[in-house]
N, C-alpha and C positions, 0 to 999 in steps of 0.2 A: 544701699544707695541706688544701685540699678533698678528694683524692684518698685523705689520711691518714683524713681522717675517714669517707668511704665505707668504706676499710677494716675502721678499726674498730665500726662500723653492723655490716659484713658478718660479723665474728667476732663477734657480742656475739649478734646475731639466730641463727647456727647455735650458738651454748653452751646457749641457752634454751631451746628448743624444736625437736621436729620440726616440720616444715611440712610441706602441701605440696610445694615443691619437692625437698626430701629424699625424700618418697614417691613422685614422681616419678622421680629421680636412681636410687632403691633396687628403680623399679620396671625400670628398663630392665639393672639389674645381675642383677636375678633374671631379667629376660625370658632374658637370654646361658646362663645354665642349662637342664638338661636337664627336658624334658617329659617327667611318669610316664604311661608306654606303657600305663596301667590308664587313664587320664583315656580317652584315646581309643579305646580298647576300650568302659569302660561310657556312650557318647555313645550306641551302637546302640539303645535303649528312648528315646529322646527323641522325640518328636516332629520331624515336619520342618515346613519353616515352610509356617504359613497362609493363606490367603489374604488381602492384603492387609499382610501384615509380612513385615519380613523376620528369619530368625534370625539372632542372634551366639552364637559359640561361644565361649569364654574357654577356655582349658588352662593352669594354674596349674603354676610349675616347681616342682620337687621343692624344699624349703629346709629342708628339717632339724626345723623348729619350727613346724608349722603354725598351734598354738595359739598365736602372736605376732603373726598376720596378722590381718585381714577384706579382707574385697576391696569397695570402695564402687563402686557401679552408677550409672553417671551416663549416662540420657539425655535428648534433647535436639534443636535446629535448630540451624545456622546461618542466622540473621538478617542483615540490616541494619537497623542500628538507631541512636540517637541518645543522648545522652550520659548518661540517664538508667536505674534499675537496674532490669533485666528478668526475669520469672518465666514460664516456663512451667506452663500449669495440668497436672497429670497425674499419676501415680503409677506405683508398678512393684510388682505383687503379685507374689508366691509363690503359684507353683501347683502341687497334689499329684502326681505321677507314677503313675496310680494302679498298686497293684501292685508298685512297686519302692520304694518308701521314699526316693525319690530326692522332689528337686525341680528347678521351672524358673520362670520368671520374666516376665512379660509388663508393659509399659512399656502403659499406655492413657493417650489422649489427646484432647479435642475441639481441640485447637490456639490455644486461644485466650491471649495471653499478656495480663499485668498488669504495668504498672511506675508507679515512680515518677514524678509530673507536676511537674519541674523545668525551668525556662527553661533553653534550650541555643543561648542565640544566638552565631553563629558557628563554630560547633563543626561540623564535617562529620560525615558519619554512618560509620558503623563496622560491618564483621563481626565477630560474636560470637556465641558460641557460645551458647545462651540453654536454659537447663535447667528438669526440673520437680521434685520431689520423690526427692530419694538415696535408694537403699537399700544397707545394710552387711549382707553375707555372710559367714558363715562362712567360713574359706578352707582348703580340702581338694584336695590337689593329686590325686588318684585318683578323682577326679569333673571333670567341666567343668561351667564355670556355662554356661547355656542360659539367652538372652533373648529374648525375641521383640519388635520397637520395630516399629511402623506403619509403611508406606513412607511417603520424605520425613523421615525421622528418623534418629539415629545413635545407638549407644552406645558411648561413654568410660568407663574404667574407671581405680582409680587403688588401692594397694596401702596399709594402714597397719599400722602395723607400734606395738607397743607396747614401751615404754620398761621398764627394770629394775624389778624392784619396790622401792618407797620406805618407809621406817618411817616411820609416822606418831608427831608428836612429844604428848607426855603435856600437856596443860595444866593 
């Protein structure tokens, strides 16, 4: 009976919504596709990385519909940490490419995080991945996204993808 109802939890939760994990799921089916040979050609005007960060390159697969995507920029540490909810301070500008009408992206951070002050007794401590401030991209598979994260930091990225369009009903 338990089993049944996890089941049905689990079809009721994928009818309703995307998720995460569907973005996820839908990002590793696009990874399997073929990368446009133009992404990696116009990366040559980028910047290489500067001192003190390191760059990430993104190369977006080809998908037919790029106007359906953004691509959300998540960086971030792993921590250990305790069982309360954790924020890294930081943000991720967009920066001009001058000259090319391009852009790139740089993650800044003083490292200092904030969380929640809830009792966690008996609770062990935990690795997690502890983020600062998303940013959502455009997604252009004939361009790579170019980040630049401080050393000691990483960047995840994760794919969203937009739903059919819906008529909105007359009141």
């Amino acid at each position: 009976m338990k089993s049944l109802a996890i089941v049905m939890l689990s079809i009721l939760s994928t009818a309703c919504a995307v998720h995460p994990t569907q973005a996820q799921t839908e990002s590793k089916t696009l990874a399997a596709s073929s990368i446009n040979p133009e992404s990696i050609k116009n990366l040559a005007p980028f910047p290489k990385s500067q001192a003190g960060f390191q760059r990430y390159v993104i190369h977006l697969p080809i998908n037919g519909n790029d106007e359906a995507y953004q691509v959300e920029l998540i960086a971030g540490k792993t921590e250990t940490v305790d069982c309360n909810q954790h924020r890294l301070a930081g943000n991720i500008a967009e920066k001009d490419l001058a000259g090319w009408g391009y852009s790139y992206y740089e993650f800044t951070t003083q490292g200092q995080m904030a969380s929640t002050m809830m009792a966690c007794p008996n609770r062990p401590k935990s690795e997690k991945f502890i983020t600062g401030a998303t940013k959502l991209v455009r997604y252009n598979n004939r361009l790579p996204i170019v980040v630049f994260v401080p050393n000691g930091y990483e960047l995840k990225y994760r794919l969203w993808r937009a739903q059919d369009i819906q008529v909105a009903p007359i009141n």
